[in-house]
C-alpha positions in Angstrom: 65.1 -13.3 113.4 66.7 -15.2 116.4 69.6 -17.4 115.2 68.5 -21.3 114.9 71.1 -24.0 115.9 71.4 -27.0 113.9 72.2 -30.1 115.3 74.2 -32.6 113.2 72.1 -35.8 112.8 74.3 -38.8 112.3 74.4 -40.4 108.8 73.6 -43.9 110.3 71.0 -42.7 112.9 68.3 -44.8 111.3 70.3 -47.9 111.0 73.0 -48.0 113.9 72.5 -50.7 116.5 74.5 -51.4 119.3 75.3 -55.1 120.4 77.4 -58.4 119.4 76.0 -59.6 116.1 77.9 -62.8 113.7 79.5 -65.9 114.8 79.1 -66.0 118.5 82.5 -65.2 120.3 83.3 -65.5 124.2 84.8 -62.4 126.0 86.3 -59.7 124.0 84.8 -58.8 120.8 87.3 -60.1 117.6 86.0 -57.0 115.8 84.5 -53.8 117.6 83.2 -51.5 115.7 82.0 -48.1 117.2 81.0 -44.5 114.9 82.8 -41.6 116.2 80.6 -38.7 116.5 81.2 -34.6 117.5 84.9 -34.7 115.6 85.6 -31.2 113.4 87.3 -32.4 110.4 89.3 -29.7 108.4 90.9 -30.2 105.6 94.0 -27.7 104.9 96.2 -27.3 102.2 99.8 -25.6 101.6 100.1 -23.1 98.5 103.8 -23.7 96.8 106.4 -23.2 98.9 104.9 -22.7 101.9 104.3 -26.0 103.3 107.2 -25.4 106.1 104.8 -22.0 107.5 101.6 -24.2 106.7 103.1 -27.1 109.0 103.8 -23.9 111.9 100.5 -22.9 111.8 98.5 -25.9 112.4 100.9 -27.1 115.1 100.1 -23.5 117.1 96.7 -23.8 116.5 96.4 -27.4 117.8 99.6 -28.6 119.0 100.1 -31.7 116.6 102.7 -31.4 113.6 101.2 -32.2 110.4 103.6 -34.8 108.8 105.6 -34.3 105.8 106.3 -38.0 105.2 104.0 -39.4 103.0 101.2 -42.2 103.9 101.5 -41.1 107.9 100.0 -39.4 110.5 100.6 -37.8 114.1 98.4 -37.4 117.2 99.1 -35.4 120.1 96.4 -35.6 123.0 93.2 -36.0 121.1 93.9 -34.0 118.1 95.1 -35.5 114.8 96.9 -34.7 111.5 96.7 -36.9 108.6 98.4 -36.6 105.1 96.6 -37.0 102.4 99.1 -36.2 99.6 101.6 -33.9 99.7 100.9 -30.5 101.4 97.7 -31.4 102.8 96.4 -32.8 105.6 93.1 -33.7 107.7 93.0 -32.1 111.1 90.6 -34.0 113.1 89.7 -33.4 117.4 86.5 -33.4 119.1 84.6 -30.7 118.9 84.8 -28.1 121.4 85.7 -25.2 119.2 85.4 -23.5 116.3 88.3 -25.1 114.7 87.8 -24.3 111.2 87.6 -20.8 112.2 90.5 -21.4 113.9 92.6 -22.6 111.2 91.6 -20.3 108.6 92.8 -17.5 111.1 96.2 -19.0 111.0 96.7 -20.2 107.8 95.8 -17.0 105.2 94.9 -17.0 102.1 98.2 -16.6 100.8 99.9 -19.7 102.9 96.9 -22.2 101.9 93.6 -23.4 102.1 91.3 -24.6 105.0 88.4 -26.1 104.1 85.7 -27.2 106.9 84.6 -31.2 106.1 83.0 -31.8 109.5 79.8 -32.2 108.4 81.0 -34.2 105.2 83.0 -37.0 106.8 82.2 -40.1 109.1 84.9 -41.7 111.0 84.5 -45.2 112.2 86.6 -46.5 115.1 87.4 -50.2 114.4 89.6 -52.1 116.7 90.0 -56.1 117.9 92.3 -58.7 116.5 91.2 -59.6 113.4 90.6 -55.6 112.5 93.6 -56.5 110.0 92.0 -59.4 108.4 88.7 -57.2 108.1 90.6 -54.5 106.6 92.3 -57.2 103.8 89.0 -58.3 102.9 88.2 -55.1 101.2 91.5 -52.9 100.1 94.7 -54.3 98.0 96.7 -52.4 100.3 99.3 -54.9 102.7 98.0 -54.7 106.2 100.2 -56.8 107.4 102.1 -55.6 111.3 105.5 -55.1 109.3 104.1 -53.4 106.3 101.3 -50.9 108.0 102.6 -49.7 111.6 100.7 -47.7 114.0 101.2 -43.9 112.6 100.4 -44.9 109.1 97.5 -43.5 107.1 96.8 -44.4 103.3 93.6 -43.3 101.0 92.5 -46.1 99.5 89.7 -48.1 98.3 88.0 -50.5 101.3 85.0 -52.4 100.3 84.6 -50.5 96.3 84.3 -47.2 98.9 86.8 -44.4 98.9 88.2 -43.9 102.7 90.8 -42.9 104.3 92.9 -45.5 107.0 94.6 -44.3 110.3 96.1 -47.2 112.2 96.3 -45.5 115.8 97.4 -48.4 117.6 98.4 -52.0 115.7 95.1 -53.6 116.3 93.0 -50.5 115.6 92.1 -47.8 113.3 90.2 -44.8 112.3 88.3 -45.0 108.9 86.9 -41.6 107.1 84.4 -41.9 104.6 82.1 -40.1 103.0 78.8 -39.0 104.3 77.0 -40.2 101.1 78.6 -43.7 101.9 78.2 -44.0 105.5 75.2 -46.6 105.6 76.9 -48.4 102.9 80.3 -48.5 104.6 78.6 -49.5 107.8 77.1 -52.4 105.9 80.1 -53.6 104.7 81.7 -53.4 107.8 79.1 -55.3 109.4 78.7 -57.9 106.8 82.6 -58.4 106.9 82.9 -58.7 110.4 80.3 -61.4 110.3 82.5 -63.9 109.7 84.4 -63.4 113.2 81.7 -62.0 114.9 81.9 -58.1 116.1 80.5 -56.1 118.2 79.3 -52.9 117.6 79.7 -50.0 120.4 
C-alpha cells in the first residue's frame, strides 16, 4: 500500500476570518491578531540530574539554549525554547524537518523524554499596543512592562483556558493552547479585542 500523507487541517479552519472587526480604529491595528501555522512543537523533558546534558542536546540540535531560569524563554533565529517548569521545555520552529525525530535522536531515553505536540498545540501571535490590556482582561498574572519583559514565558490561565504566554517583543506575544480549545480561545480573543478594535491577519 503506497504511503498516504496527511495534511494538518487547522483547528480554526471553519471559523478564521481575516480583516479589522470592533470599534473602528485608523491606521495600525490596536490589537492584531494572526494564528501561526506549520510550527513543530516538542515537548522535552530532563530525567534527574541530567538537565545540564538535556540543555547540550537541544542547543546542538537547534541552536537555542533551553533556559534554566524559571518563567523564561530564549529564541535564536526562528527557533524557540520555553520553560514550562523545571527541566522541561517547549521547542517550537517552523517546520522544515523532522524535529521530533531529531530530538529524540539526541536526547536518549536515559537523559529525558521528547514528546511530539505539533499536532496538539495552536499558537496565536498577538501583537499591538493594547496586547497587554487584552492579556489582563483574562489571566491574574501582572502584565505590566516592569513586571513581564520580553523573554518571559508563564503557564497560566487566560480567558478560564489553560495556555502558555511568550512575550517576544514588549508589545507582542506568542499564546499555546490546546487544540481542543482553539475555537474557543479564538473567540475570546476576538470578543476581548472588541473593545479596541483588532485586526485579525
Amino acid at each position: 500500500m503506497a504511503d498516504v500523507a496527511v495534511q494538518r487541517r487547522s483547528a480554526l479552519a471553519e471559523c478564521y476570518e481575516t480583516g479589522r472587526f470592533g470599534t473602528s480604529f485608523d491606521g495600525e491595528a490596536p490589537i492584531r491578531i494572526e494564528e501561526r501555522r506549520g510550527l513543530s512543537v516538542v515537548q522535552v523533558g530532563a530525567w534527574g540530574g541530567r538537565a545540564a546534558d538535556c540543555v547540550a542536546a537541544v542547543k546542538d540540535a537547534t541552536g537555542v539554549t533551553p533556559p534554566t531560569t524559571p518563567v523564561t524563554g530564549a529564541t535564536a533565529g526562528s527557533v524557540s525554547a520555553l520553560w514550562v517548569q523545571p527541566d522541561r521545555w517547549l521547542v517550537v520552529e517552523n517546520e522544515h524537518r523532522d524535529l521530533y525525530k531529531t530530538l529524540r535522536t539526541m536526547v536518549p531515553p536515559d537523559m529525558g523524554a521528547v514528546v511530539d505536540l505539533s499536532h496538539s498545540r495552536v499558537c496565536f501571535s498577538v501583537s499591538g499596543a493594547r496586547v497587554r490590556d487584552l492579556l489582563a482582561h483574562g489571566s491574574t498574572i501582572d502584565f505590566d512592562p516592569g513586571k513581564f519583559e520580553p523573554g518571559a514565558c508563564v503557564g497560566t490561565s487566560l480567558g478560564h483556558m489553560s495556555a502558555t504566554v511568550y512575550m517576544n517583543d514588549p508589545d507582542a506575544v506568542d499564546i499555546y493552547v490546546m487544540r481542543s480549545y482553539a475555537r474557543s480561545f479564538f473567540e475570546w480573543l476576538c470578543h476581548t479585542a472588541a473593545e479596541w478594535g483588532y485586526e485579525v491577519a
